[in-house]
C-alpha positions as CSV (number, residue, x, y, z in Angstrom):
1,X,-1.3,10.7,4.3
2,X,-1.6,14.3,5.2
3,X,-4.3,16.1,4.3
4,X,-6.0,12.6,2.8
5,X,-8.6,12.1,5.3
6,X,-11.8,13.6,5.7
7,X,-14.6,13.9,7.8
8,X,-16.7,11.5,5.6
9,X,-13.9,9.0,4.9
10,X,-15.8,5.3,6.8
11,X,-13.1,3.2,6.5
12,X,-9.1,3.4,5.5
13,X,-7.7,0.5,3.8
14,X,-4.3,-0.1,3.4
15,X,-2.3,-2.7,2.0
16,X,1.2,-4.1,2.8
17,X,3.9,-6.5,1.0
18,X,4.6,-8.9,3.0
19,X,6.5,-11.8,0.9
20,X,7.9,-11.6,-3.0
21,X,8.9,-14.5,-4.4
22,X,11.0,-14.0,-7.8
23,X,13.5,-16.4,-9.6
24,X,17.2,-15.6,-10.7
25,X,16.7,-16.9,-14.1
26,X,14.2,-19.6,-16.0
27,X,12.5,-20.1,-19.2
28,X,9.4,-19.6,-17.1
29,X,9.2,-17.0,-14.7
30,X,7.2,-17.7,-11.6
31,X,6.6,-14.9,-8.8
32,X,4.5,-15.0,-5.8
33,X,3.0,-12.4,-4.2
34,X,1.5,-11.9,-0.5
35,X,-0.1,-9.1,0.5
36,X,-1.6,-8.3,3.5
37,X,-5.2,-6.0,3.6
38,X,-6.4,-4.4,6.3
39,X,-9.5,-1.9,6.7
40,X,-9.8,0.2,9.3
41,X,-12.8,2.2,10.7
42,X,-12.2,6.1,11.4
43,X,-11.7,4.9,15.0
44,X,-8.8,3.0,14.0
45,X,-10.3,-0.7,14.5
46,X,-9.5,-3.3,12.2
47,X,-12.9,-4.0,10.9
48,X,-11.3,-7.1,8.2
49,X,-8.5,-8.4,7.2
50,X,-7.1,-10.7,4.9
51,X,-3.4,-12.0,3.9
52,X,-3.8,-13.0,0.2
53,X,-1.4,-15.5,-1.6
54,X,-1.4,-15.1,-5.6
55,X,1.2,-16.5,-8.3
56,X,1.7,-15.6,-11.8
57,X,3.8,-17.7,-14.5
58,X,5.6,-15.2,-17.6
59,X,6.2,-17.6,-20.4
60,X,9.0,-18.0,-22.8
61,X,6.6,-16.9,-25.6
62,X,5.4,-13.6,-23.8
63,X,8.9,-12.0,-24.3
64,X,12.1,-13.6,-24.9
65,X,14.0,-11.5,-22.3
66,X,14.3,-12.7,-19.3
67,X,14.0,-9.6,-17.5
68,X,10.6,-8.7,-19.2
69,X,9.4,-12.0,-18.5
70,X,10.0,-11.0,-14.9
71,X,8.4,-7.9,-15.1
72,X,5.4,-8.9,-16.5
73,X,5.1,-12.3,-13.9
74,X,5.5,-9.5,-11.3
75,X,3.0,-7.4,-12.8
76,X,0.9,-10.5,-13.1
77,X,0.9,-11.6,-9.7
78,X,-0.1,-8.0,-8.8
79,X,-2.8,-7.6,-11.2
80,X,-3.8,-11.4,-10.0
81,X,-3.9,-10.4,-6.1
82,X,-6.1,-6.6,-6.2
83,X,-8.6,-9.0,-8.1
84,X,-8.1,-11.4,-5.6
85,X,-8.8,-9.1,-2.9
86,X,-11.7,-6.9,-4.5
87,X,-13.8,-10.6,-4.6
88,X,-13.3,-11.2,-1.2
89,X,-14.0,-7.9,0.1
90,X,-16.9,-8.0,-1.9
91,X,-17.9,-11.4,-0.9
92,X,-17.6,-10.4,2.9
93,X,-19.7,-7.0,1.8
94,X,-22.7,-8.7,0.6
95,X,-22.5,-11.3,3.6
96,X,-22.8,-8.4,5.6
97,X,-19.5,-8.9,7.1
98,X,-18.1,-4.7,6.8
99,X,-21.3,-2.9,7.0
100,X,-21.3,0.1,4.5
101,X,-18.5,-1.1,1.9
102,X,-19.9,-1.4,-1.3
């Protein structure tokens, strides 16, 4: 993260795997994601944070591979869980819950 900081940077979010779930094999590929979100004033104080849970079901139909069924579960579940997060860091912003994050 050198060099990514600067003197008008409020808050510093990062975001952190903490679970993958992902089958060996199936017609329908399942994989849950958790994710862990923390945002962080220039300080260093954890100003919110939220663990956020999100699965996402590849279907036969979507590819007949299993392997690309995979992929695109994962890439569901990832896609599902930055939405996931941007509404409730939104939610929390308009409550007045992280001054300043818009």
């Amino acid at each position: 993260m050198s060099g990514a900081l600067s003197a008008s940077v409020r808050y510093v979010l990062s975001a952190e795997i903490e679970d993958i779930t992902q089958p060996l094999f199936g017609v329908d590929m399942q994989v849950g994601l958790t994710v862990r979100y923390r945002l962080q004033d220039r300080a260093g104080k954890t100003r919110w944070e939220r663990r956020i849970v999100t699965r996402h079901t590849a279907r036969l139909g979507e590819a007949f591979l299993g392997s690309e069924r995979l992929r695109y579960a994962n890439e569901g579940a990832a896609r599902e869980n930055i939405a996931a997060f941007l509404r409730a860091l939104g939610a929390e912003a308009r409550a007045g819950g992280v001054a300043g994050v818009s």
